[in-house]
C-alpha positions in Angstrom: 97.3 129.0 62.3 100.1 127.5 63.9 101.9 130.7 64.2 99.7 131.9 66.9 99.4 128.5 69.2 103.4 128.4 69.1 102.8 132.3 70.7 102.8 130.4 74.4 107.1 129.9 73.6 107.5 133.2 74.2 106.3 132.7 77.8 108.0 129.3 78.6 108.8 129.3 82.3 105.2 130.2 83.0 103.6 127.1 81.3 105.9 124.2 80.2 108.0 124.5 83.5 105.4 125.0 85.9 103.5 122.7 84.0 106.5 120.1 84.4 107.2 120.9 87.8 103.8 120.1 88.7 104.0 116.7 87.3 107.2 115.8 89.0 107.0 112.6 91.4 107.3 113.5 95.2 110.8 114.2 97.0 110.3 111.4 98.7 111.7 108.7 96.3 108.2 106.7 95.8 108.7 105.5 92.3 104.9 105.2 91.7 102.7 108.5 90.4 99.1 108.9 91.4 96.3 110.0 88.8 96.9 113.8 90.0 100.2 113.7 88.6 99.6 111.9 85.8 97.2 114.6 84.8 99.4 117.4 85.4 102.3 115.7 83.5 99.5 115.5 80.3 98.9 119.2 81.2 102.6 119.7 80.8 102.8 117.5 77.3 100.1 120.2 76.2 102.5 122.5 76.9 104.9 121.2 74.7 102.8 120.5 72.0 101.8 123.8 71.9 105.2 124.9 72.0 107.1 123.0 69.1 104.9 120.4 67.8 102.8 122.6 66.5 105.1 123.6 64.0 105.0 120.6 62.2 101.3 121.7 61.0 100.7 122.2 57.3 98.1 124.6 56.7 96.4 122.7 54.0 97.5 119.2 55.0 98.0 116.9 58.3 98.6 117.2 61.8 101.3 114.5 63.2 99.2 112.6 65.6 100.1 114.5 69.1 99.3 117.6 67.3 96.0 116.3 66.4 95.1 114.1 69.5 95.4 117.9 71.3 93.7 119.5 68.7 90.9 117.0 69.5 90.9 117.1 72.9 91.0 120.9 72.6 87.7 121.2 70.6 86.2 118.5 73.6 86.6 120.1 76.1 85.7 124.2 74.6 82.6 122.4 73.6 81.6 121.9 77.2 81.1 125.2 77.8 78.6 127.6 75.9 80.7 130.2 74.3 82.4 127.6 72.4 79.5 128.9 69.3 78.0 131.4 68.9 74.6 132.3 71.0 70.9 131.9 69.4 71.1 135.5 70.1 74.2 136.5 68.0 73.4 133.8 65.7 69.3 136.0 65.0 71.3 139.2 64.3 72.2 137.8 60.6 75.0 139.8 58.6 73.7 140.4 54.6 76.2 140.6 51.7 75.3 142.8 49.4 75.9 141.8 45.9 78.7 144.6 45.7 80.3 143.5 49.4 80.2 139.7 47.8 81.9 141.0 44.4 84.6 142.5 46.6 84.7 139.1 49.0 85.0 137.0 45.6 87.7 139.1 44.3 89.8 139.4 47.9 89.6 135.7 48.4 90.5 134.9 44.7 94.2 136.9 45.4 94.7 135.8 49.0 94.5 132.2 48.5 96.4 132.8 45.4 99.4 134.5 46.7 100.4 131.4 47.9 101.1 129.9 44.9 101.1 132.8 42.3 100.7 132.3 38.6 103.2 133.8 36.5 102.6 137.3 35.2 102.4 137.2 32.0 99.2 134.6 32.3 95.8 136.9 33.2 92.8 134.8 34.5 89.3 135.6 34.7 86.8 135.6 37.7 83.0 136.5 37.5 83.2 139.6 34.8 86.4 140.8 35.7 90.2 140.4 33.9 93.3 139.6 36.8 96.9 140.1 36.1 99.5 140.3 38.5 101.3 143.6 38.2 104.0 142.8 40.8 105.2 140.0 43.1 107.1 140.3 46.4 108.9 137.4 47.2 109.9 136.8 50.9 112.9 138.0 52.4 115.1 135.4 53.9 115.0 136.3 57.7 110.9 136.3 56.4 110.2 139.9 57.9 108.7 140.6 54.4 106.2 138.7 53.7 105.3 137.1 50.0 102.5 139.5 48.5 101.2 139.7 44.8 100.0 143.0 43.2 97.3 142.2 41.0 95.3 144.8 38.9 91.8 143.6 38.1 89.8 145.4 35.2 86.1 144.8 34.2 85.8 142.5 30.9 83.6 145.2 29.2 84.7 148.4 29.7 81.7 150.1 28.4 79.4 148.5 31.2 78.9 151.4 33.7 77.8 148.8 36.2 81.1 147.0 36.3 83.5 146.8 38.9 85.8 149.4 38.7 89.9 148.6 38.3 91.3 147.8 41.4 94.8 146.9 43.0 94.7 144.2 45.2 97.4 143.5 47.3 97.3 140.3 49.0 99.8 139.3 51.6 100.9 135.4 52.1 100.1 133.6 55.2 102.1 131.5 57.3 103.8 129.5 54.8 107.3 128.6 55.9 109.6 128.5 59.4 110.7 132.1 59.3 107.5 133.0 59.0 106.6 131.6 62.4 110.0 133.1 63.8 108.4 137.1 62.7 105.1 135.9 63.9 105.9 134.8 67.7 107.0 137.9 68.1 104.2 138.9 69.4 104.9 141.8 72.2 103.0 145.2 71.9 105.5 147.8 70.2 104.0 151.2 69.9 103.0 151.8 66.2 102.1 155.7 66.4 104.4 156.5 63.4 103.2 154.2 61.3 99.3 154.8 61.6 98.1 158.3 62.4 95.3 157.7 65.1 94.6 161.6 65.4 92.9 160.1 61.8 90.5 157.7 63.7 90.0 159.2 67.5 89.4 163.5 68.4 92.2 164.8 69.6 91.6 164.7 73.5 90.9 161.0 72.6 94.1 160.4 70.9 96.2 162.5 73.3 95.1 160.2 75.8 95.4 156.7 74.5 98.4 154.9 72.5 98.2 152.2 69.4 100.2 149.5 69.9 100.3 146.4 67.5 102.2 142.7 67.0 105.7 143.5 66.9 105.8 140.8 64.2 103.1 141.9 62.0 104.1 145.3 63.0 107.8 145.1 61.6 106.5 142.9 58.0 104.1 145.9 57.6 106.9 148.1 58.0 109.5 146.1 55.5 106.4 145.8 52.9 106.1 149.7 52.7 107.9 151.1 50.5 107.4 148.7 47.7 103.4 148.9 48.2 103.7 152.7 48.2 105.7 152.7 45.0 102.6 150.2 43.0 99.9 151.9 44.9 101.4 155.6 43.4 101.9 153.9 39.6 98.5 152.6 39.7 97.3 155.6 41.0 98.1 157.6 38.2 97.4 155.2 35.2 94.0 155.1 36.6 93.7 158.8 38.2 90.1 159.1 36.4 88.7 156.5 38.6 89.7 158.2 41.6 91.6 154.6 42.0 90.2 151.7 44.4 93.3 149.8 46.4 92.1 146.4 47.9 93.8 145.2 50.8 93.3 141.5 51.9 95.6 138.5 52.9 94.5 134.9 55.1 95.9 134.0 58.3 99.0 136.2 58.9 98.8 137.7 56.1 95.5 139.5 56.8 97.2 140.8 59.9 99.7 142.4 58.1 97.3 144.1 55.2 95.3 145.5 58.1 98.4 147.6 59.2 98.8 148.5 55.9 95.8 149.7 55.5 95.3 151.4 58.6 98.9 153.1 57.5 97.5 154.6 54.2 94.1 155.7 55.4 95.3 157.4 57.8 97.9 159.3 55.5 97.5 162.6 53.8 98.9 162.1 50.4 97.0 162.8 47.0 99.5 160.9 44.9 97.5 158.0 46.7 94.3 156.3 45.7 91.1 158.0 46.5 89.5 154.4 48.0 91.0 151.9 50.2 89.5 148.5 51.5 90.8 145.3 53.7 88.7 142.4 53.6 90.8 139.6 55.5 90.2 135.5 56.2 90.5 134.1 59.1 93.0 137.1 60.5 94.7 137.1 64.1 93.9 140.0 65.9 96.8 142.9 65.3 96.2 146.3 67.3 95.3 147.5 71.0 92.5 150.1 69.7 89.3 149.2 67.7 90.3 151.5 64.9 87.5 150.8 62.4 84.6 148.9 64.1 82.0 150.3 61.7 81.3 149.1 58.2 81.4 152.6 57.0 83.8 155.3 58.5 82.7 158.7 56.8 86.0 160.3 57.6 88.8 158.1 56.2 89.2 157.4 52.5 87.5 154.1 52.9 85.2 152.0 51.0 85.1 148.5 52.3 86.7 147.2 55.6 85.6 143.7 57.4 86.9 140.4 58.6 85.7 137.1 57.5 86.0 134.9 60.2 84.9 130.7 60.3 83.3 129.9 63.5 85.3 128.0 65.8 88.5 128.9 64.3 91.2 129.4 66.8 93.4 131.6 65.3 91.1 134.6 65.2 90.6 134.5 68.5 94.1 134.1 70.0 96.8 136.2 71.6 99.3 135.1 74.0 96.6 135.4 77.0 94.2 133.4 75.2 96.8 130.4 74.6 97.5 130.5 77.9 93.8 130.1 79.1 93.4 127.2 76.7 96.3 125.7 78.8 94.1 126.3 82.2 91.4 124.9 80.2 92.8 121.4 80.1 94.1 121.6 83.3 90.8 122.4 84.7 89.5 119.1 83.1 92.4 117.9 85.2 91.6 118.9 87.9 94.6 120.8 88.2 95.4 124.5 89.4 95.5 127.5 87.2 99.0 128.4 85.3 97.9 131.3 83.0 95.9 133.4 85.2 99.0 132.9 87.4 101.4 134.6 85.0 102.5 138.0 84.8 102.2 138.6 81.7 98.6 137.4 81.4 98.0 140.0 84.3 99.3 142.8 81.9 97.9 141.9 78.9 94.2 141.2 79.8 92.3 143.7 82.3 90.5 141.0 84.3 88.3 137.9 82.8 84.8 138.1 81.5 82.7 136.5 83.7 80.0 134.3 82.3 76.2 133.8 83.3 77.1 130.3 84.7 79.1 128.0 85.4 78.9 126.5 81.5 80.8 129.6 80.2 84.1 129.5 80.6 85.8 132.8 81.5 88.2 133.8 79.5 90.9 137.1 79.5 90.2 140.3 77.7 91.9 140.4 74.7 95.1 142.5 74.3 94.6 142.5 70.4 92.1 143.4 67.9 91.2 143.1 64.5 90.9 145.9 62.2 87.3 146.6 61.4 84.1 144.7 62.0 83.8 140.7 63.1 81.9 138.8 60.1 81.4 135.0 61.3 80.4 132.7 59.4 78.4 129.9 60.6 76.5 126.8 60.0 73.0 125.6 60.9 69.6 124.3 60.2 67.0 126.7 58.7 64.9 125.6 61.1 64.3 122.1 63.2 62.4 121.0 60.0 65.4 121.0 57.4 67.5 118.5 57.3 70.6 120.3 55.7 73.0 123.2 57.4 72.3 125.9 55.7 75.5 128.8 55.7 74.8 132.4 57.7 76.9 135.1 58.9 76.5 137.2 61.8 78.6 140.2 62.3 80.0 140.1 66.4 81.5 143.1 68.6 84.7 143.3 70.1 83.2 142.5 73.6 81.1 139.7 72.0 84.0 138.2 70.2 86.5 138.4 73.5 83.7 135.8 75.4 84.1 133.0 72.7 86.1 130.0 73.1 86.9 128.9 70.0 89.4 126.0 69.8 89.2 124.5 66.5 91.5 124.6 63.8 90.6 122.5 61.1 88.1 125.6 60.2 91.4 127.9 59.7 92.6 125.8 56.7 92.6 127.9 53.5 90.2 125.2 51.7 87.9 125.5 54.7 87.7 129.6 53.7 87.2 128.7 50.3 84.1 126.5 50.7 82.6 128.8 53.4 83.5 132.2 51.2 81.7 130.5 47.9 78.9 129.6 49.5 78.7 133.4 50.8 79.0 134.8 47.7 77.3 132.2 45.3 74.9 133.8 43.1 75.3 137.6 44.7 78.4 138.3 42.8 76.9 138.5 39.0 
């Protein structure tokens, strides 16, 4: 969460000094500041809250009080506009789990959260039907390019029932979860990542002669660290359990979904039968991570792939943002301000978007094209009455496309906390995993 709000640091001059030089008083001595600059010199406090106080969040505990007076006001003002939810429209085109996609949630959510605090190994624990035991932990390096994951194998209780779950290797990658980590994930500039995933496997060959695959230099590089010790567990598991054909599960929250999206897209997209025959990513509340839409389609019949989605709380923030994004939210207050543009005055937000998407009036509030996407489809999950005669919210899910998801303003990050996942992911699977 806060790793991709401290993103705008890596454009300084652009925001926090224009924003300051905005604010200051006239040349011409007068001590006294009108309401104009007082505005702009709250646009430029923004700026620095976003840059460094932001840091200070703890993703399962409190915001210091500037942090969460511009959290606040940020979630006011997006809900102004009408992309700050979803539309009735996106909201009737409902998203059903399956009970095999919501044993496969269970399971992904189960390791992600708990990669964050991993049990020791020699202690199994049981969800649903199924035995987990961790077969390997990565701990993280001290510069925090590799990321903390946990390798856990996860057998079916009775082996003899055919309609069990198959054994599986889930690798889940940490989140943001300490300083360094938000050091690897500012880095957020596009570095090409054509020798680490194949495209010629996802696009026909004029396609991928034409276009390049670019990701987070961040994510990119913790991907990159992570690989050899994922291909050395994925290979032993592989051939303990070559009978099964062997099912890999990819998944991670926050940060750490980015980075098991790039290894996924890595190993699908590799030619190597010492590998697992089946390979899935479900993520939580992921950042987006690559310039192409690799694997926008629940099923993709030519890759070695079995499940691949992105869960995704409405309103959350962090699956929504990249640089340009962060630097509309700062044009955001300042239009509430009254003040003049920054972001769409930057060069960088000129490069990274290819023009904004204009609304159908003046309640939507245009935002840039997105430089980044996920890896697979867009599941959000949202919550509303059943109809205007219930009195409860009721919990659906709607699945979004990438031009779709690029027009919502989503501001809030309360939603991005790990125990927000965990409600919103139990009440999706509750009752459909058995």
């Amino acid at each position: 969460m806060k790793r991709l709000l401290k993103l705008v640091r890596a454009h300084p001059h652009s925001t926090a000094s224009a924003l300051r030089a905005s604010a200051a008083p006239p040349a011409s001595g007068i001590a006294s500041v009108d309401n104009s600059q007082g505005a702009s010199a709250a646009a430029a406090e923004l700026s620095n809250v976003l840059g460094t106080s932001l840091k200070d969040i703890d993703l399962d505990g409190n915001l210091n009080a500037q942090a969460r007076a511009l959290v606040a006001r940020l979630d006011d003002e997006a809900s102004k506009y009408e992309n700050s939810q979803l539309t009735p429209e996106q909201c009737d085109v409902k998203w059903t789990c399956s009970r095999e996609q919501a044993r496969f949630i269970s399971l992904a959510w189960d390791c992600a959260s708990e990669s964050y605090n991993p049990v020791p190994a020699s202690l199994p624990r049981t969800l649903q039907d199924c035995v987990l035991k961790h077969d390997h932990v990565v701990m993280p390096s001290i510069n925090g390019t590799v990321k903390a994951a946990t390798f856990t194998t996860v057998e079916s209780k009775d082996t003899s029932n055919k309609d069990g779950l198959p054994p599986v290797l889930v690798i889940a990658i940490r989140g943001t979860a300490s300083t360094v980590d938000h050091i690897v994930n500012i880095n957020s500039r596009p570095q090409d990542a054509g020798k680490f995933i194949d495209i010629t496997q996802f696009l026909s060959g004029k396609e991928s002669a034409q276009k390049k695959l670019e990701a987070h230099s961040g994510f990119l590089h913790s991907a990159i660290a992570l690989r050899s010790i994922v291909s050395e567990r994925i290979e032993a598991y592989s051939r303990l359990h070559a009978e099964h054909g062997g099912h890999v599960l990819f998944t991670g929250h926050s940060a750490g979904g980015a980075v098991a999206s790039l290894l996924f897209l890595h190993y699908i997209s590799q030619a190597n039968p010492q590998l697992a025959t089946h390979f899935s990513c479900i993520t939580f509340g992921a950042p987006p991570v690559v310039t192409l839409p690799l694997m926008d389609s629940i099923n993709h019949q030519r890759l070695p792939t079995h499940l691949c989605m992105n869960l995704i709380n409405e309103f959350d923030l962090v699956t929504r943002a990249d640089k340009s994004y962060i630097l509309s939210l700062l044009d955001l207050i300042r239009a509430s301000d009254d003040q003049t543009s920054v972001a769409s005055n930057t060069e960088d937000s000129r490069k990274q978007g290819s023009g904004s998407i204009s609304g159908s009036s003046e309640d939507f509030w245009p935002l840039p094209r997105s430089l980044y996407c996920h890896v697979g489809p867009r599941i959000i999950l949202f919550m509303r009455l059943e109809s205007s005669h219930e009195q409860f919210l009721q919990l659906h899910a709607a699945q979004v496309s990438r031009e779709e998801f690029d027009r919502l303003l989503f501001c809030r990050l309360s939603v991005h906390m790990r125990k927000y996942y965990a409600q919103t992911v139990g009440q999706l699977t509750v009752g459909r995993a058995n």
